[in-house]
C-alpha positions in Angstrom: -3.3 -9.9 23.5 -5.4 -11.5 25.8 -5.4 -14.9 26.1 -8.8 -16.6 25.7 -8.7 -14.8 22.6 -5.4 -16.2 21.3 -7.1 -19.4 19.3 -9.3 -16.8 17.8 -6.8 -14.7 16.4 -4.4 -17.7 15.3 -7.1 -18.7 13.3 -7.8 -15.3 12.2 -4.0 -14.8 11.2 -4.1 -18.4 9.6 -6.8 -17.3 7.0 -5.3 -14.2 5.8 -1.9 -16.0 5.9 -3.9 -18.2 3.7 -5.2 -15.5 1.3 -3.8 -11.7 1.7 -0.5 -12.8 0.9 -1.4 -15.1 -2.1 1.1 -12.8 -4.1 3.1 -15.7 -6.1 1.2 -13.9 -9.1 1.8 -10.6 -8.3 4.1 -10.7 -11.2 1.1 -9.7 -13.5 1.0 -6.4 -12.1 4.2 -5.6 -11.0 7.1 -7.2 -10.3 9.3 -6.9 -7.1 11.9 -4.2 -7.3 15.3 -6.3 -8.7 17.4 -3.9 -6.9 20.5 -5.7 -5.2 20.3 -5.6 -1.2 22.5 -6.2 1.6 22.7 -10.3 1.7 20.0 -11.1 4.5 18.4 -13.4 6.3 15.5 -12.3 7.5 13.4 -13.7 11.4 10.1 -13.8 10.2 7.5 -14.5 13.4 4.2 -16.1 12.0 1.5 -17.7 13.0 1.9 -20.7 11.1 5.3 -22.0 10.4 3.8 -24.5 8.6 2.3 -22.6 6.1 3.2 -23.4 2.4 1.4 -20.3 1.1 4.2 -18.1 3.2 6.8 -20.3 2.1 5.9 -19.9 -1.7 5.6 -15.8 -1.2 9.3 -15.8 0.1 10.4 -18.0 -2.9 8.8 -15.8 -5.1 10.1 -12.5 -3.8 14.0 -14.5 -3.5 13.5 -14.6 -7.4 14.1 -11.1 -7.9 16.2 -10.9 -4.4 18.3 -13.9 -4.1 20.4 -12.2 -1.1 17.7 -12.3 1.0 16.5 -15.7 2.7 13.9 -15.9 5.4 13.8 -17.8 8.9 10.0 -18.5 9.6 9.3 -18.6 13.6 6.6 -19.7 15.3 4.9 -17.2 17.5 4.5 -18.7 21.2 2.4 -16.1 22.4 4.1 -16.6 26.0 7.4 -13.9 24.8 7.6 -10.7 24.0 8.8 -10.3 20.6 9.8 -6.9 20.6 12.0 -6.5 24.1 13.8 -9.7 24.0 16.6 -11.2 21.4 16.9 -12.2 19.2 14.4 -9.3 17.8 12.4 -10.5 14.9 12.5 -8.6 11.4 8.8 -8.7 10.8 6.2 -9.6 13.5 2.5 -9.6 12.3 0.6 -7.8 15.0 -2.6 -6.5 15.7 -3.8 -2.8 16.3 -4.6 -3.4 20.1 -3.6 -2.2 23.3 0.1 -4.0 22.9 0.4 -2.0 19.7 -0.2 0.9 21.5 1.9 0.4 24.2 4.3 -0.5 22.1 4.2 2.4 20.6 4.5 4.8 23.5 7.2 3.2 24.0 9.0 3.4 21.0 9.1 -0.3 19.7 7.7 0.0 16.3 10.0 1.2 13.4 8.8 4.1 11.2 7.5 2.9 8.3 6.4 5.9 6.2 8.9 5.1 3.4 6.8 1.5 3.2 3.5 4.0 3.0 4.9 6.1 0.7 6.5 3.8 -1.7 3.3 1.8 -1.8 1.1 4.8 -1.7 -1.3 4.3 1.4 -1.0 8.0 2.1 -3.0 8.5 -0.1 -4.8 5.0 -1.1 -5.6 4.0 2.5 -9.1 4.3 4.3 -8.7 7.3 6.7 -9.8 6.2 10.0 -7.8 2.7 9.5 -4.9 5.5 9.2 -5.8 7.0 12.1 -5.4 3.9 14.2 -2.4 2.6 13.1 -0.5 6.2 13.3 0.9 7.0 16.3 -0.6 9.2 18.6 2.2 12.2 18.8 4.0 11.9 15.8 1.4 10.5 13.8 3.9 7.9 11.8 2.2 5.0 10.6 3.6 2.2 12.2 2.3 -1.0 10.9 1.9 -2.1 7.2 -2.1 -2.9 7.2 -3.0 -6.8 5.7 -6.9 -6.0 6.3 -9.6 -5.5 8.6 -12.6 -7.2 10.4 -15.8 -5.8 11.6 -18.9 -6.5 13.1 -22.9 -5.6 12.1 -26.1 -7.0 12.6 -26.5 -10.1 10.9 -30.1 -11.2 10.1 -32.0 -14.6 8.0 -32.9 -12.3 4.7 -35.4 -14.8 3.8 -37.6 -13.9 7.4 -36.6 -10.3 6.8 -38.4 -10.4 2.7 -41.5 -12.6 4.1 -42.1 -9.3 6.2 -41.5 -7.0 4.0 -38.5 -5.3 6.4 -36.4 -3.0 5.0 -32.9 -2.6 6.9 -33.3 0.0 9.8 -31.4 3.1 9.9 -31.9 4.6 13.7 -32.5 2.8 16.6 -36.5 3.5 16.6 -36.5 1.4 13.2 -34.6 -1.3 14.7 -36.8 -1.5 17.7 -40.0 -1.9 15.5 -38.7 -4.2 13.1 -38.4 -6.1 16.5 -41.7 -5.9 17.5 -43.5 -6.9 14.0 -41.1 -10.3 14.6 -42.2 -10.9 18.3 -45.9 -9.6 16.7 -45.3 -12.8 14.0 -44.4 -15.1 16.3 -40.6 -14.5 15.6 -37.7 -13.8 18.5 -36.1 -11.0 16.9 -32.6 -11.7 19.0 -30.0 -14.0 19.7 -27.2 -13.1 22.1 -24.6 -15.5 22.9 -23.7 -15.2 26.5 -21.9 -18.7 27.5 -18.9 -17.7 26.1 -16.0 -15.3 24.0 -16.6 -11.7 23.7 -19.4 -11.3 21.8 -21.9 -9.9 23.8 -19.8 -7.3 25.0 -20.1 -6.0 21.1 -23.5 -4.7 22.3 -22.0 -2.3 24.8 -19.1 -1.2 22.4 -21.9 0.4 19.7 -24.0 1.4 22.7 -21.7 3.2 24.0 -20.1 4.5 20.7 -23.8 5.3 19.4 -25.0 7.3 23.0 -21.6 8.6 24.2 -19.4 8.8 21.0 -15.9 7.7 20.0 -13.9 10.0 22.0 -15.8 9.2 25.3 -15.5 5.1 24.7 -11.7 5.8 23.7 -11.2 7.6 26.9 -13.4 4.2 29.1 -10.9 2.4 26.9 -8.2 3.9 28.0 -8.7 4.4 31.9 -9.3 7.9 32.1 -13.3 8.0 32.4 -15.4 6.1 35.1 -17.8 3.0 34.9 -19.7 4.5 38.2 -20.8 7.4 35.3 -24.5 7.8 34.5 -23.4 8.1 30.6 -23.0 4.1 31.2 -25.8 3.3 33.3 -27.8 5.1 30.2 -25.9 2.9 27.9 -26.8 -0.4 29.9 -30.8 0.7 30.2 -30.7 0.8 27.0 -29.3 -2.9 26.2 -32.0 -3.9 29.2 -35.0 -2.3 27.0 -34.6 -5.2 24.8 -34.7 -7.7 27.0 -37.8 -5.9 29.1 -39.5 -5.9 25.5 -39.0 -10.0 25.2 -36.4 -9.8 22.3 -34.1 -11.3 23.2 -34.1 -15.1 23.3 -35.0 -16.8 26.5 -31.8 -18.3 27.8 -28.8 -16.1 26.6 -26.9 -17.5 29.3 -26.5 -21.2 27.4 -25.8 -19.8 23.5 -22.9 -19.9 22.5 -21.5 -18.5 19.4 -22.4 -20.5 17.2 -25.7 -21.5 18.7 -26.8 -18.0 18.2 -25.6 -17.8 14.7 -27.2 -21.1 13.8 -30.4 -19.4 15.4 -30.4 -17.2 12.1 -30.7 -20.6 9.8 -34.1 -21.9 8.4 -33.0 -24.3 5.6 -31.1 -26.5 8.4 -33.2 -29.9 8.0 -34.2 -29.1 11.3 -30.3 -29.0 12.3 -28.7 -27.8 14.5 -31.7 -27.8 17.4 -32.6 -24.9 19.6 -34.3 -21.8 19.9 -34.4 -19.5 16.5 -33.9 -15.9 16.3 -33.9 -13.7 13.0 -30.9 -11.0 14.1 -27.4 -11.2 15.9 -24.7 -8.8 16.8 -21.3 -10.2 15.5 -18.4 -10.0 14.3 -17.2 -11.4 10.6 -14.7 -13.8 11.9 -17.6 -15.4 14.4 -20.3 -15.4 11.4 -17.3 -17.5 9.0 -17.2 -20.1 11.5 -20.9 -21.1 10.6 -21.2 -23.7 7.7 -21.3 -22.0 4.2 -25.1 -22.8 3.3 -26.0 -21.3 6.4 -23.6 -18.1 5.8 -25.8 -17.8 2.1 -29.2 -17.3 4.5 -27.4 -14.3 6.2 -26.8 -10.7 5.5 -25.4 -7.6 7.8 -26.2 -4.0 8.3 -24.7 -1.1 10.5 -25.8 -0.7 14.3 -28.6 1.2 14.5 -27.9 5.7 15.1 -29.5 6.1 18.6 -28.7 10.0 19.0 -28.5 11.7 15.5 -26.3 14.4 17.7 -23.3 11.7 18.0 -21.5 11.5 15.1 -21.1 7.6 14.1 -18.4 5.5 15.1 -17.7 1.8 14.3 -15.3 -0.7 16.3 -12.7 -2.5 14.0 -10.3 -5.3 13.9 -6.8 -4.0 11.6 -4.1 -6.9 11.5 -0.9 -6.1 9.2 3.4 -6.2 9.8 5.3 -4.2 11.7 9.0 -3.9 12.4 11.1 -3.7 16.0 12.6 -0.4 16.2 15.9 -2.5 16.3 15.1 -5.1 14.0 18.9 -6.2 12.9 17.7 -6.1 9.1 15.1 -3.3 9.2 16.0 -1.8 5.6 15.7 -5.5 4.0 12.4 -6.4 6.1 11.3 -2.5 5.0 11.9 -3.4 1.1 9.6 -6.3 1.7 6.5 -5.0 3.3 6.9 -2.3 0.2 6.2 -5.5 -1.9 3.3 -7.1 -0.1 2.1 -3.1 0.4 1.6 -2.7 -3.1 -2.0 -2.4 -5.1 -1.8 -5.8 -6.9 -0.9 -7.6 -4.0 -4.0 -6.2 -1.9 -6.2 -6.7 -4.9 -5.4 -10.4 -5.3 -5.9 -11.2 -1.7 -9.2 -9.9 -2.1 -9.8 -11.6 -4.8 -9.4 -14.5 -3.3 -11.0 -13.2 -0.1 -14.3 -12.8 -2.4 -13.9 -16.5 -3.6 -14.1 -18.3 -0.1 -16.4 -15.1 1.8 -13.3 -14.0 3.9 -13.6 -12.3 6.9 -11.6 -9.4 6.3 -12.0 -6.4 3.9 -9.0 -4.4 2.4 -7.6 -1.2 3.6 -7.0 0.3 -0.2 -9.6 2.2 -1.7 -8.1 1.9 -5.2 -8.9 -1.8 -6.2 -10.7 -3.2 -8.7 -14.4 -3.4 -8.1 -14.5 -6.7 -9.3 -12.1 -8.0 -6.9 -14.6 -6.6 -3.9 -17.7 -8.5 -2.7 -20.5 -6.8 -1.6 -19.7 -8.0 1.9 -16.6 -6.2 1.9 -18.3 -3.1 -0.2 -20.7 -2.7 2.5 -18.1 -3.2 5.0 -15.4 -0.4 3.3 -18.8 2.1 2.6 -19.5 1.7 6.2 -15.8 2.8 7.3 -15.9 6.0 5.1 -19.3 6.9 6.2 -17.8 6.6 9.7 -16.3 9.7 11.4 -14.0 7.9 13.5 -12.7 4.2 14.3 -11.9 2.6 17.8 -11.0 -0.7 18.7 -12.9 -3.5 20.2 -12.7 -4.1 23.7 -11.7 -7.3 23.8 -8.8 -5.7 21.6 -8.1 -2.7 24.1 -8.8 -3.2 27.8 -5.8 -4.3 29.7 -6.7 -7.5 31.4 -7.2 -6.2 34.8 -10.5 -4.5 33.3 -11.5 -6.9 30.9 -12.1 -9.9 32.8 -14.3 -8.5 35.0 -15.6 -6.4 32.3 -16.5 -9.4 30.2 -17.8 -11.6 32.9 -19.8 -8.7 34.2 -21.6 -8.3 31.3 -22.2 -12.0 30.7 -24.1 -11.9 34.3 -25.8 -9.2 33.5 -28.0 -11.7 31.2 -29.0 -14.0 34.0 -28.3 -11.7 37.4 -31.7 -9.9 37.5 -29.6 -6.9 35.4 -28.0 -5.3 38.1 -26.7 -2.5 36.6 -25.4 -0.7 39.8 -23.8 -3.6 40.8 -21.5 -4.0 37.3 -20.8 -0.8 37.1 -19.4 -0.5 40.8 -17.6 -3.6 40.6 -16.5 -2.3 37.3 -15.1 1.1 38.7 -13.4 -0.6 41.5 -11.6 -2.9 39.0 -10.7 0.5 36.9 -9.0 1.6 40.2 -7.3 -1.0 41.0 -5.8 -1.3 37.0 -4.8 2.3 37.1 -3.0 1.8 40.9 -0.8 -1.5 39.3 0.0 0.6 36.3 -2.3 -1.3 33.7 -2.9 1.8 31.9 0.9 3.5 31.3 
């Protein structure tokens, strides 16, 4: 994980900690299995030690299994959980390049009998499937809490008192920019002081232009950044601010600024330049105070080339287990509990109450339990013929600091596109000569 993103994902971790596992009630649907296990006590690494909401789901599940106790651990982010002891039982992790590794390398217990027992085969979106699986033998390797995404937020009111209806293709998107800049409106806000989100515009650029398997292969050190496929993509991005619409100083928003650029009904708080539309991510939008959140709604990047089949970035957090977890079978038995239908449901219940940032992985849930945030979010994954990860989620750090620097110049630098994407390849050559990609 890389670490000027650790904060984020605490915080990330803390909320579904919060909700997903509010399965003290998951007695109304179905009670843990009351089979008799081994006498355990299992290392739990969390996020939160503190967290009363873990402590009460490990009371409730001791009712029906009073041999098994749990020791909650603090994650320190500075160890590697899964190489040295004392091993951990269960270890919430993200789907990102450590995952992967991790994989290759055979870290990660098999947990098909957890998919099967709580039915994910067959009740879990595909493509979140096809990134948790592992690559050669295709066994799923994680027990999936949710997922996060990222779209195009935008102030509905400004969007109604122009009569635009949400673009589909890129050519939409670009005149629903220019009848905002034609009223007077800046259509964009990009946030380039700081974090990772402006680096969102070159994943879907790239995903939309040069399609999934050609970003997984950037992501992944095998194609270069001196390639014309990516000067196309970063031309592209440059178009919009060439066309004025983007806001004037990029370079000074931060996250929340830009988000805040979305608000009207802000009593002339917080200051700054406005903007109707921004790329983010859901966790970066639920930072934003919730009267400001009710002003916003999100669609799905723009399709540029109707010839590449669409492709969306995603954030999937869930459990996995070291390959030589002392107490794998009694860890196992427990992510079967927290796999099943009820407990996903009420987490997204709960998820709806507070606007969560997260939508579930099960397709068989209640409707009622689903917002329409996370309907849109779920309709947008099936629609999709392929997820990847983020970046920020995938590039070792030898490429992504210069990656994400790069691009953050590229907003005040004069755009020099030859000179990112050398610097870039150079940095790509460098990663794959210390190893950063094996």
């Amino acid at each position: 994980m890389h670490a000027p993103f650790t904060t984020r994902k605490l915080a990330f971790c803390l909320a579904l900690l919060l909700l997903a596992w509010l399965t003290t009630h998951c007695g109304r649907g179905q009670e843990p299995s009351a089979t008799v296990q081994e006498p355990a006590e299992l290392l739990w690494v969390t996020f939160d030690v503190n967290s009363q909401v873990e402590q009460t789901l490990a009371e409730n599940y001791r009712q029906n299994h009073p041999e098994i106790t749990f020791n909650r651990q603090q994650n320190s982010f500075n160890r590697d959980y899964l190489s040295t002891p004392p091993l951990p039982d269960m270890l919430m992790f993200f789907v990102n390049r450590q995952y992967a590794e991790a994989s290759r390398q055979g870290k990660l217990a098999d947990l098909s009998e957890v998919w099967t027992e709580a039915a994910l085969n067959e009740k879990l979106l595909p493509n979140i499937q096809q990134l948790i699986r592992d690559e050669e033998s295709g066994k799923p390797l994680m027990l999936p809490a949710a997922f996060a995404w990222a779209g195009i937020y935008y102030n509905k009111a400004v969007f109604a008192q122009y009569n635009l209806q949400t673009p589909q293709t890129w050519e939409e998107f670009i005149q629903i920019c220019a009848i905002l800049q034609a009223n007077g409106e800046t259509p964009l806000a990009i946030p380039g002081s700081q974090g990772y989100a402006h680096t969102l515009w070159f994943d879907y650029l790239n995903l939309r232009i040069n399609g999934a398997e050609y970003q997984r292969a950037l992501l992944s050190g095998k194609e270069r950044f001196d390639d014309p496929r990516i000067s196309h993509v970063l031309e592209t991005w440059r178009s919009l601010f060439e066309q004025g619409f983007v806001v004037e100083h990029p370079e000074r928003m931060d996250d929340l600024t830009a988000i805040n650029a979305l608000v009207r009904n802000d009593n002339g708080l917080p200051g700054g330049e406005k903007a109707v539309m921004v790329l983010m991510d859901t966790y970066i939008i639920s930072q934003a105070q919730p009267e400001f959140r009710e002003e916003l709604d999100f669609f799905r990047f723009p399709i540029v080339d109707p010839a590449i089949p669409p492709a969306e970035p995603v954030d999937v957090i869930g459990y996995v287990v070291p390959a030589d977890a002392p107490h794998s079978v009694q860890a196992q038995a427990f992510l079967t509990y927290l796999g099943s239908p009820q407990a996903q449901e009420l987490f997204a219940r709960e998820a709806s109450v507070i606007n969560a940032v997260f939508a579930p992985a099960r397709v068989d849930l209640d409707a009622t339990a689903i917002n329409e945030e996370m309907s849109k979010a779920i309709s947008i994954m099936q629609e999709a013929t392929a997820v990847v990860p983020f970046s920020f989620q995938w590039m070792p750090n030898e490429l992504w600091v210069g990656f994400n620097n790069g691009l953050r110049r590229l907003l005040t630098d004069g755009y020099d596109i030859n000179g990112f994407m050398n610097t870039q390849e150079a940095a790509r050559q460098n990663a794959i000569q210390e190893g950063a990609f094996e």
